[in-house]
GUMI-954561 format. One record per residue (C-alpha): residue number from 1; residue in three letters; x, y, z. Coordinates in steps of 0.1 Angstrom, whole numbers, plus 2048, in hexadecimal, padded with zeros to 3 digits. Example, Ala and Ser with C-alpha at 12.3 -4.5 7.8 and 13.67 -1.06 7.14 Angstrom:
REM GUMI-954561
resi: 1&resn: ALA&x: 87B&y: 7D3&z: 84E;
resi: 2&resn: SER&x: 889&y: 7F5&z: 847;
END
This chain:
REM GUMI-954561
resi: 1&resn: UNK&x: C18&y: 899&z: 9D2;
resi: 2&resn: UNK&x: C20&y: 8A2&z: 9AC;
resi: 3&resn: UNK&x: C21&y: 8C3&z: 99E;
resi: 4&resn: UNK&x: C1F&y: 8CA&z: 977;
resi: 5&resn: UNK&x: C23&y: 8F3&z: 973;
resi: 6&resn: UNK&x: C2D&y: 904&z: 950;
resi: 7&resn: UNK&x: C3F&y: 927&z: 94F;
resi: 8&resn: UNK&x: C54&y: 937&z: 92E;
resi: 9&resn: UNK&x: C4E&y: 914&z: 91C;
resi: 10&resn: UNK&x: C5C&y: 8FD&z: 934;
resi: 11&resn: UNK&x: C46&y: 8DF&z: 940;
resi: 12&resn: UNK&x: C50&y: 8D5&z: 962;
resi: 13&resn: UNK&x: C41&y: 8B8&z: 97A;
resi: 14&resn: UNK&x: C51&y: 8BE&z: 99C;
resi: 15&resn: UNK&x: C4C&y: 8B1&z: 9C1;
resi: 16&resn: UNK&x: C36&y: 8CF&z: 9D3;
resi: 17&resn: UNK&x: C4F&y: 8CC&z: 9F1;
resi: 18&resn: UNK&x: C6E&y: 8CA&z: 9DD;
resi: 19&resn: UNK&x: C80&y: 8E7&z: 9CF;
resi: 20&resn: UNK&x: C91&y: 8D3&z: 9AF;
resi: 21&resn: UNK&x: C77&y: 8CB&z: 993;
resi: 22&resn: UNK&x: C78&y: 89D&z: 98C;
resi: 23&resn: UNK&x: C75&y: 8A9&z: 969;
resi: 24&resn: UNK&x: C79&y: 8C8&z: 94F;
resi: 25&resn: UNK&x: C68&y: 8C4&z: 92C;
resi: 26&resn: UNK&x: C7B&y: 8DC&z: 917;
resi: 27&resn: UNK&x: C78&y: 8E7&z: 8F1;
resi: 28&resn: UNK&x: C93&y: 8EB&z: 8DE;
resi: 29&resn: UNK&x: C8A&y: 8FB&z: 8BC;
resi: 30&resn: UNK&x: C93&y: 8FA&z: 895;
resi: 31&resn: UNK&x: CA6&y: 913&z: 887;
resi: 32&resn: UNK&x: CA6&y: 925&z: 866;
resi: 33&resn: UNK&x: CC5&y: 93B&z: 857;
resi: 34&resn: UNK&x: CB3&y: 959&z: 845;
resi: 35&resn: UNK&x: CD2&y: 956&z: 82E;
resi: 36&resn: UNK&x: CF8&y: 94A&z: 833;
resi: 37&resn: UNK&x: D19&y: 958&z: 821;
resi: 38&resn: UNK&x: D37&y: 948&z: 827;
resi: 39&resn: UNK&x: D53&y: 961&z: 82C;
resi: 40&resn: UNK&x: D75&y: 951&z: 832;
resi: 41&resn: UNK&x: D85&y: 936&z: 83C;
resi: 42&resn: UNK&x: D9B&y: 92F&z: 85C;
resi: 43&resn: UNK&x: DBB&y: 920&z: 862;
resi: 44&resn: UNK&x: DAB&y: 8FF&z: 873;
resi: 45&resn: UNK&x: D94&y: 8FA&z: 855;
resi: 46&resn: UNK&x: D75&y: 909&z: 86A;
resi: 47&resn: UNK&x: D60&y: 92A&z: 84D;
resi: 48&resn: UNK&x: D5A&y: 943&z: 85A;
resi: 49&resn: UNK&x: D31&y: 94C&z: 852;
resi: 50&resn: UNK&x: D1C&y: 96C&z: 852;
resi: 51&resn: UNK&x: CFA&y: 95E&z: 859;
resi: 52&resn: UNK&x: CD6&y: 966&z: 865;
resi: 53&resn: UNK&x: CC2&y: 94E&z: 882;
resi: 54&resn: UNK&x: C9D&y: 94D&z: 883;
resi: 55&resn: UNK&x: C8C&y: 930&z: 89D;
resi: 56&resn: UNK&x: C69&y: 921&z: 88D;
resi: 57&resn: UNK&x: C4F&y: 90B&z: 89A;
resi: 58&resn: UNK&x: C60&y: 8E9&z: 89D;
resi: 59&resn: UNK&x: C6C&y: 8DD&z: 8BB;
resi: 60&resn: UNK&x: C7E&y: 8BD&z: 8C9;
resi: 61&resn: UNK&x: C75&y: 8B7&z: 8ED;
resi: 62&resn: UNK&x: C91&y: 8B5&z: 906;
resi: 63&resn: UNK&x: C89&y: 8A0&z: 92A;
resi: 64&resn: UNK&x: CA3&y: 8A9&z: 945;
resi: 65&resn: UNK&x: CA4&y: 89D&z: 967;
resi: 66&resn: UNK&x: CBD&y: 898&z: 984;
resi: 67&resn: UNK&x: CCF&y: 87D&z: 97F;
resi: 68&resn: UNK&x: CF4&y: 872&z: 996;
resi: 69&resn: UNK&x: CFD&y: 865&z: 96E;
resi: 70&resn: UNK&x: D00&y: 874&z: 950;
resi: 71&resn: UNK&x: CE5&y: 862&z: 93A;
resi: 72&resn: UNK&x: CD6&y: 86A&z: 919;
resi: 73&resn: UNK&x: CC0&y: 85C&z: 903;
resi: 74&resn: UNK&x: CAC&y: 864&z: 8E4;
resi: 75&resn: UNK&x: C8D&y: 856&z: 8D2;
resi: 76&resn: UNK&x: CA7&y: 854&z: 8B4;
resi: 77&resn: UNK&x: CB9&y: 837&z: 8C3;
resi: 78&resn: UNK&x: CD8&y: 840&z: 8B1;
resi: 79&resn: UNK&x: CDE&y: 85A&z: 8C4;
resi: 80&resn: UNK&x: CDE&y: 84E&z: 8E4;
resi: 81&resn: UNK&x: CFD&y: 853&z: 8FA;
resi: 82&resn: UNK&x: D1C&y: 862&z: 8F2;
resi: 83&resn: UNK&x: D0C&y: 862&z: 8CC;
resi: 84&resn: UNK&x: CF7&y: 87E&z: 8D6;
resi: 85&resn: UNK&x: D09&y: 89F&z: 8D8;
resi: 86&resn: UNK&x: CF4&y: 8A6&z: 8F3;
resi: 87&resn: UNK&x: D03&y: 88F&z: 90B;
resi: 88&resn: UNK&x: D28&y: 89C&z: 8FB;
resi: 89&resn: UNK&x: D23&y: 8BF&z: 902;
resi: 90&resn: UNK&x: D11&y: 8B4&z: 921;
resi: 91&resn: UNK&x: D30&y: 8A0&z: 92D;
resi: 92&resn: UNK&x: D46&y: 8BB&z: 926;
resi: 93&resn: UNK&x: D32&y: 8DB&z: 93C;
resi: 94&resn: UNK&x: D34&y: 8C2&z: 958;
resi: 95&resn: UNK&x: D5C&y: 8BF&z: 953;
resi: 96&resn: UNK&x: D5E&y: 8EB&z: 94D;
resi: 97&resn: UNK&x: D4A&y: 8EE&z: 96C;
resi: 98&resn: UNK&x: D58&y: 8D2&z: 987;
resi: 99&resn: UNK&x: D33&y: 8C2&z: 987;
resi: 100&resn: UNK&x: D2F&y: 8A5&z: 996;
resi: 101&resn: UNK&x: D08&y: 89C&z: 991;
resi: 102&resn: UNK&x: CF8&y: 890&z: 971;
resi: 103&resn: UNK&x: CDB&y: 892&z: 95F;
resi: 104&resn: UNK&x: CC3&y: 87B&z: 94D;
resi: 105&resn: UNK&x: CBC&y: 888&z: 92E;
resi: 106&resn: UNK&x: C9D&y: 87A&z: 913;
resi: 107&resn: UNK&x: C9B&y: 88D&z: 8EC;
resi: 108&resn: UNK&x: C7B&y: 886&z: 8DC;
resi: 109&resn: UNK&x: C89&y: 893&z: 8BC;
resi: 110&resn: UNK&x: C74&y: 8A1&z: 8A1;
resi: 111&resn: UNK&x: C89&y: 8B9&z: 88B;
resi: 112&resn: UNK&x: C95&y: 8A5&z: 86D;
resi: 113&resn: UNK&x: CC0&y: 898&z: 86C;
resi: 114&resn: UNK&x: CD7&y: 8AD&z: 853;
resi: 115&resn: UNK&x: CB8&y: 8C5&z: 84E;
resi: 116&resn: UNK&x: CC9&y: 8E5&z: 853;
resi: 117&resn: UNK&x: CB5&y: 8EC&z: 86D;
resi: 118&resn: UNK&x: CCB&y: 8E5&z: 88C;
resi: 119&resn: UNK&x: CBD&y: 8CC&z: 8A0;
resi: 120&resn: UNK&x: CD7&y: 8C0&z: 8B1;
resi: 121&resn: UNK&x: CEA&y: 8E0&z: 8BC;
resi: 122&resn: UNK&x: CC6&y: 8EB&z: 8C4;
resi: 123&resn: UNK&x: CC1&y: 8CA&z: 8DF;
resi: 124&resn: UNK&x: CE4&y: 8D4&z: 8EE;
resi: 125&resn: UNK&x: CD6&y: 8F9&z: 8F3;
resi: 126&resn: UNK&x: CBB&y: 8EE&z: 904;
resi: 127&resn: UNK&x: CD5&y: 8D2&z: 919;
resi: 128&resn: UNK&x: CEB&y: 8EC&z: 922;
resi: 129&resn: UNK&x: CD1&y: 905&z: 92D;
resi: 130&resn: UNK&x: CC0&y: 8E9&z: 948;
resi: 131&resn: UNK&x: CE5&y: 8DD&z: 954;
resi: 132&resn: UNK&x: CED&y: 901&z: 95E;
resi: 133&resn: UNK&x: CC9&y: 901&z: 970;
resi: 134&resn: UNK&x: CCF&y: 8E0&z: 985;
resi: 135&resn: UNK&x: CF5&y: 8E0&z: 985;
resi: 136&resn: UNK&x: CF1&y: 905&z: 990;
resi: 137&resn: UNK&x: D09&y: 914&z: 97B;
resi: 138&resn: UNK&x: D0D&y: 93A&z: 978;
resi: 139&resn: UNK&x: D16&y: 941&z: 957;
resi: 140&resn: UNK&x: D0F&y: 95B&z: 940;
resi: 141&resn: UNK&x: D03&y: 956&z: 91E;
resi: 142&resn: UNK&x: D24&y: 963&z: 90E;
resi: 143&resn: UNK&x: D37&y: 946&z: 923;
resi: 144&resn: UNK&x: D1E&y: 92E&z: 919;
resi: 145&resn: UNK&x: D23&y: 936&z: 8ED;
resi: 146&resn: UNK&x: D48&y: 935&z: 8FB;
resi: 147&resn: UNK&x: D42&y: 916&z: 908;
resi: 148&resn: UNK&x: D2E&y: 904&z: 8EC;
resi: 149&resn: UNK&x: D38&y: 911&z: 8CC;
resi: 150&resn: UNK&x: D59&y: 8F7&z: 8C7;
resi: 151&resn: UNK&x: D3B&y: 8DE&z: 8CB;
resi: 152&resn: UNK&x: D26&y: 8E9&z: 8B0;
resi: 153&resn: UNK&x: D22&y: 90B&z: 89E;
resi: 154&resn: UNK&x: CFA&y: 90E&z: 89D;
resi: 155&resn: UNK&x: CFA&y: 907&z: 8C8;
resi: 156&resn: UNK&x: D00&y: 931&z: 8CB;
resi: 157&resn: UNK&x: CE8&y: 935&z: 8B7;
resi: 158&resn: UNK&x: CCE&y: 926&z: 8CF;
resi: 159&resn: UNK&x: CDB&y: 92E&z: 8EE;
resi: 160&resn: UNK&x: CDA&y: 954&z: 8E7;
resi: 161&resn: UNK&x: CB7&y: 94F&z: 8E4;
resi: 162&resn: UNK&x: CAB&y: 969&z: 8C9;
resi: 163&resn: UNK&x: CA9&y: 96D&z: 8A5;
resi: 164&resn: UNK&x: CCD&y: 97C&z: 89D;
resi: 165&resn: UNK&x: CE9&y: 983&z: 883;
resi: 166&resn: UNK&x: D0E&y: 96B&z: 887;
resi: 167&resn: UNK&x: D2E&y: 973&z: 87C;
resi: 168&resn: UNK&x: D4D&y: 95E&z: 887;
resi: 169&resn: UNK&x: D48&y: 938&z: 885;
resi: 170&resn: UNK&x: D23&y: 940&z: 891;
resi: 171&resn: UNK&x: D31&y: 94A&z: 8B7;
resi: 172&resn: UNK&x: D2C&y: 974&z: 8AD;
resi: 173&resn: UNK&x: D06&y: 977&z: 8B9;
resi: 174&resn: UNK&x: CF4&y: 998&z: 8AF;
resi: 175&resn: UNK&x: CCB&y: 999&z: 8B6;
resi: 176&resn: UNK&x: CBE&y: 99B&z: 890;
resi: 177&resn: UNK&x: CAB&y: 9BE&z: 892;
resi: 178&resn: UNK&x: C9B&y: 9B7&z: 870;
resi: 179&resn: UNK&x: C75&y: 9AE&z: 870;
resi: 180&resn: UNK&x: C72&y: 985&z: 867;
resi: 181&resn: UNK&x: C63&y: 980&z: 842;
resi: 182&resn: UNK&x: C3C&y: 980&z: 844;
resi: 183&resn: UNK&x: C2C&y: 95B&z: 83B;
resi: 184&resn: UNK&x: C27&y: 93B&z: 840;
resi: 185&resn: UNK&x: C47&y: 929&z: 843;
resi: 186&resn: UNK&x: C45&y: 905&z: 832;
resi: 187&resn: UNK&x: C64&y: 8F0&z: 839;
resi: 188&resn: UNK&x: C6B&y: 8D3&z: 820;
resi: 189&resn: UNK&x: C89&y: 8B8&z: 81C;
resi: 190&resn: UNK&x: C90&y: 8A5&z: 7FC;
resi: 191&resn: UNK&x: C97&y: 87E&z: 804;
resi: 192&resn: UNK&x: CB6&y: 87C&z: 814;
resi: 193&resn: UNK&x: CCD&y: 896&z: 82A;
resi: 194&resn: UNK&x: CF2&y: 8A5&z: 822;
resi: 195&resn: UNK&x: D0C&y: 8A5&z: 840;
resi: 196&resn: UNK&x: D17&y: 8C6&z: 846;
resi: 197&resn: UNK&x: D3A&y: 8BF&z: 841;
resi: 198&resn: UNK&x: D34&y: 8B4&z: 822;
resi: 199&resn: UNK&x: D26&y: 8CE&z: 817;
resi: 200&resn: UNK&x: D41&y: 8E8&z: 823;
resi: 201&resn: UNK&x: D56&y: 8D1&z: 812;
resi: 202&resn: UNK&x: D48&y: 8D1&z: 7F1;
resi: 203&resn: UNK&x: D49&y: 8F7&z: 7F7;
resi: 204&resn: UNK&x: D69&y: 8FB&z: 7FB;
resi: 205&resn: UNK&x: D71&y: 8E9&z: 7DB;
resi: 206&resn: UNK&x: D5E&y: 904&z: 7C9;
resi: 207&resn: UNK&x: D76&y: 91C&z: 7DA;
resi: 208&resn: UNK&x: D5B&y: 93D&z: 7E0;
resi: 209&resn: UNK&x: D5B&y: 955&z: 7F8;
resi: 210&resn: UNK&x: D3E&y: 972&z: 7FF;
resi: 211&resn: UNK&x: D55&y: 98C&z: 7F8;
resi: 212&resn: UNK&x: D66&y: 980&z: 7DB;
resi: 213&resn: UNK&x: D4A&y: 976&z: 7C4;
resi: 214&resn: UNK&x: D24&y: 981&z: 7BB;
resi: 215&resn: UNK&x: D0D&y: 96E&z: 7CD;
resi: 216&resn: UNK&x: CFA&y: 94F&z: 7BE;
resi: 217&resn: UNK&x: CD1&y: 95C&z: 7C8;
resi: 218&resn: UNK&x: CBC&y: 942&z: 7CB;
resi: 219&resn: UNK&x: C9A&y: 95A&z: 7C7;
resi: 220&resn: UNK&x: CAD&y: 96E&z: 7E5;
resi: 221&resn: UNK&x: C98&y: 98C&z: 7ED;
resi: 222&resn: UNK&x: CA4&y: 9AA&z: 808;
resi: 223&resn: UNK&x: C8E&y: 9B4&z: 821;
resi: 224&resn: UNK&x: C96&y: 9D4&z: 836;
resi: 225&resn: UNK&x: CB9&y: 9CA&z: 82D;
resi: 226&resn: UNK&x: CB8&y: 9A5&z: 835;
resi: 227&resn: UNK&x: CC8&y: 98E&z: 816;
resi: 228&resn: UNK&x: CA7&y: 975&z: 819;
resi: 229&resn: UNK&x: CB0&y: 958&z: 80A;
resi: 230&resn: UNK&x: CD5&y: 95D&z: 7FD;
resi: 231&resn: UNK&x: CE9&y: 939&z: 808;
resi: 232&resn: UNK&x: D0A&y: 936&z: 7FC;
resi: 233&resn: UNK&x: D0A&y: 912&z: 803;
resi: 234&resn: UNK&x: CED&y: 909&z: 7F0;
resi: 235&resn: UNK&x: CFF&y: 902&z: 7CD;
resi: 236&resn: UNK&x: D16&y: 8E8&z: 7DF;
resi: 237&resn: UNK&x: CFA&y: 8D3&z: 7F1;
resi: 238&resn: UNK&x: CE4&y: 8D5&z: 7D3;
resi: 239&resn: UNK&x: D02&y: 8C5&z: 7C1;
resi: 240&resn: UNK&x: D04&y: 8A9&z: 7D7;
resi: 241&resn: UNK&x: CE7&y: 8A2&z: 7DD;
resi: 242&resn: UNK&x: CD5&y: 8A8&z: 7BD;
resi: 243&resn: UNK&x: CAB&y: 8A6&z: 7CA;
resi: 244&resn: UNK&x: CB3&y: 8C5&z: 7DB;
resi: 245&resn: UNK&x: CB2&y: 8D4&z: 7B9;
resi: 246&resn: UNK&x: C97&y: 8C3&z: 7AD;
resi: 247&resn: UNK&x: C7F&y: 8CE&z: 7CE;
resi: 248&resn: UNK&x: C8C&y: 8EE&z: 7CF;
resi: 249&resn: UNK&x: C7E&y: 8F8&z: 7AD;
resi: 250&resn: UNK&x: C5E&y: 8EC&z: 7B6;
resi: 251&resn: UNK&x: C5A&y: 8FF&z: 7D0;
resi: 252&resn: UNK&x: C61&y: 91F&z: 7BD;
resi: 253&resn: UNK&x: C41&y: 918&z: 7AB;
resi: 254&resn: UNK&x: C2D&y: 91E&z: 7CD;
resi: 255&resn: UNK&x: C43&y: 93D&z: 7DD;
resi: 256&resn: UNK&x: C59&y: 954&z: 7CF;
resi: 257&resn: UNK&x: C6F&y: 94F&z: 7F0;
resi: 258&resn: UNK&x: C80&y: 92E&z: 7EF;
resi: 259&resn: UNK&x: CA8&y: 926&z: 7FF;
resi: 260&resn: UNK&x: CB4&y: 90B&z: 812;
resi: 261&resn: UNK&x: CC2&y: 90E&z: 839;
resi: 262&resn: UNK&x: CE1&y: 90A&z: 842;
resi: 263&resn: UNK&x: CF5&y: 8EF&z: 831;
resi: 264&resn: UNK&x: CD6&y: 8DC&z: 82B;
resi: 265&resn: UNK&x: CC4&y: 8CA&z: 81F;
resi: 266&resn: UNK&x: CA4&y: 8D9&z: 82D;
resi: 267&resn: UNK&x: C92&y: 8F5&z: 80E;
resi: 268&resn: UNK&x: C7C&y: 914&z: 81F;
resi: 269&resn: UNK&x: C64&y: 922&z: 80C;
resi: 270&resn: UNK&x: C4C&y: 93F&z: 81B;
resi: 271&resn: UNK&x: C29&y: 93A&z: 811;
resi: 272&resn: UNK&x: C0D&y: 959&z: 813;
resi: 273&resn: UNK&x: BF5&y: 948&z: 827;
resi: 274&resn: UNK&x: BF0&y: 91E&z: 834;
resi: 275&resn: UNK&x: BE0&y: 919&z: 817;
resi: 276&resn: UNK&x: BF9&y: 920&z: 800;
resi: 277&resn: UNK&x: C12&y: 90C&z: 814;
resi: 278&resn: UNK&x: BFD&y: 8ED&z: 812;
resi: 279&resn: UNK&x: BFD&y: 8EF&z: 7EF;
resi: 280&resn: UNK&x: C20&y: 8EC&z: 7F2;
resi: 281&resn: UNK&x: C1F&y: 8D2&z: 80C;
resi: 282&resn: UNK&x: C06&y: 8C1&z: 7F2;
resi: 283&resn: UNK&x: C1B&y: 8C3&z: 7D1;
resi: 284&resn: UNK&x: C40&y: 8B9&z: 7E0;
resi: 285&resn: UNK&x: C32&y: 89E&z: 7F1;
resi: 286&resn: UNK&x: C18&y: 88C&z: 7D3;
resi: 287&resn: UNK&x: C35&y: 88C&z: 7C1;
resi: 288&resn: UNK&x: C4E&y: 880&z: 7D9;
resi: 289&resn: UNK&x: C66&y: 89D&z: 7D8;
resi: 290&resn: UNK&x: C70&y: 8A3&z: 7FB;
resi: 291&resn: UNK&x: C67&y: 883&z: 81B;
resi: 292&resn: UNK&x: C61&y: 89E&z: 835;
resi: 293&resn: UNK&x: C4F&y: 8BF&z: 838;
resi: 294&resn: UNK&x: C43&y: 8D6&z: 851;
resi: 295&resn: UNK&x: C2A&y: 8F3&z: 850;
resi: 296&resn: UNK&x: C35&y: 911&z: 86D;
resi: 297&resn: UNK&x: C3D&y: 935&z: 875;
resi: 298&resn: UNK&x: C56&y: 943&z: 886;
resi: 299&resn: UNK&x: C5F&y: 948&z: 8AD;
resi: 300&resn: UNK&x: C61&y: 969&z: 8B9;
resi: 301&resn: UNK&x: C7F&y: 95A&z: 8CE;
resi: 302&resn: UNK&x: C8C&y: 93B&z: 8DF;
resi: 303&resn: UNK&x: C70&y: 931&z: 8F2;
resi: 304&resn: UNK&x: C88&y: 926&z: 90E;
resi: 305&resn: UNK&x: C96&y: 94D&z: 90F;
resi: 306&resn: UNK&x: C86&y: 95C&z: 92B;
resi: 307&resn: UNK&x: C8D&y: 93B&z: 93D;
resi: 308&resn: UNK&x: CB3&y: 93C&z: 932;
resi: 309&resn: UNK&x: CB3&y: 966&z: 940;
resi: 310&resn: UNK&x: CA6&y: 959&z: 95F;
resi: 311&resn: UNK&x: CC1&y: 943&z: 966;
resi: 312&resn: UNK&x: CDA&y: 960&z: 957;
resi: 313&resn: UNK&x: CD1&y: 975&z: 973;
resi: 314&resn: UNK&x: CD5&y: 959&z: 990;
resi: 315&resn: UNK&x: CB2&y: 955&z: 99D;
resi: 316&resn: UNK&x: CAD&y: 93E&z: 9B3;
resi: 317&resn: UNK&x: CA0&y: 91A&z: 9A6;
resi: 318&resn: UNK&x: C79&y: 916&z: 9B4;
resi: 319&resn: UNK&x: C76&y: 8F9&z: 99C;
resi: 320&resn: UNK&x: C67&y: 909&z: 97D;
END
């Protein structure tokens, strides 16, 4: 006989007289950085960032199930296999840990490519989190950022499971004690994404650094100390990739808080109420300024974080 049972977010259908779950359904949620400064550079090309993390409403959907292989597969079929970071990192905690079972893994991915809003390092949270479940590995959440940030510098972020404040290359987690900004948030992305390497790239080619130079604000606005919208990377991706520009402007007409995350291409703007935030959903796309928007608030935390404690503190696996 089948059992389906839900608890801290995590869908599980199970056999009643088995102890391991058939299959987890796991979210793994968007991210937003309040703001980003860039504050150095390191010897191996790597910048060093002071940034701010805040999870929203958006999730992909991560499917997880014992498996003797490692298998993944994604509703973007591009990403299937070793494509997918997932199955990278995946690979790689198996090699760390001397484990020799797999999983099979399924993304139904609905956060946008190149959006700025960490998609992929979020999946590979969520991947890492349900390997240490099945594979029944001990570690703490410091070994895990350890662990994951060579693979990509947004996977702390997630896996420390609260709204918080980097330093580093992204690996220095702090829990962000400043309130979230009050609104609707409406996500928008003009047509076409910008690699993150590119931009960094095109950044470094401007040559500025936080501490050397007055910061560019892009209707930046602090709030209990909190540089709102203040992205030092925002001039470079506008410049190559010009409709960021363009839809960024029209969103200032609806909110007097509009930035872009991360290295792009994804523009935030809070709205006062869901009203408000259609309008802006209405406007950008009649005139076909941005090919994806999304209308949320924020998360509280990582839906997935009393789950991930759980595991932290070595209970035993009862399948949910």
């Amino acid at each position: 006989m089948y059992l389906l049972t839900c608890e801290h977010g995590v869908i599980v259908l199970s056999l009643t007289n088995k102890q391991l779950p058939l299959v987890w359904v796991l979210p793994a949620p968007a991210k937003v950085n309040l703001h980003l400064w860039v504050t150095g550079v390191l010897a191996d090309g790597r910048h060093t960032l002071d940034t701010s993390f805040a999870y929203v409403a958006l999730y992909d959907t991560v499917h997880v199930e014992p498996a003797s292989v490692l298998c993944v597969r994604c509703s973007t079929p591009s990403l299937n296999g070793e494509n997918n970071l997932v199955y990278r990192v995946l690979d790689a905690l198996r090699q760390r840990y001397d484990v020799s079972d797999g999983l099979d893994v399924y993304i139904d991915k609905k956060i946008p490519a190149e959006a700025g809003l960490g998609g992929g390092s979020s999946d590979a949270a969520t991947a890492i989190m349900a390997a240490c479940r099945l594979w029944h590995i001990h570690a703490s959440m410091a070994e895990l950022i350890a662990f994951a940030t060579p693979w990509g510098a947004d996977i702390p972020c997630f896996l420390f499971a609260q709204s918080s404040r980097a330093s580093g290359v992204g690996e220095c987690l702090q829990p962000l004690h400043q309130a979230l900004p009050e609104g609707i948030i409406c996500l928008a992305r003009p047509g076409g994404g910008v690699s993150t390497g590119a931009v960094f790239q095109a950044f470094d080619q401007d040559c500025v650094l936080t501490q050397e130079v007055p910061l560019v604000s892009v209707r930046a606005a602090s709030q209990q100390g909190l540089p709102i919208g203040e992205n030092m990377l925002q001039a470079s991706a506008e410049r190559l990739l010009p409709a960021l520009s363009v839809l960024l402007r029209r969103m200032r007409e609806h909110s007097d808080y509009v930035w872009m995350s991360g290295s792009g291409s994804s523009c935030i703007a809070l709205c006062a109420n869901q009203e408000s935030a259609q309008q802006l959903v209405n406007d950008v796309t009649e005139h076909a300024l941005a090919d994806w928007t999304w209308c949320t608030r924020w998360l509280n935390h990582h839906p997935l974080r009393y789950w991930m404690n759980n595991n932290h503190q070595h209970r035993p696996n009862n399948g949910a």
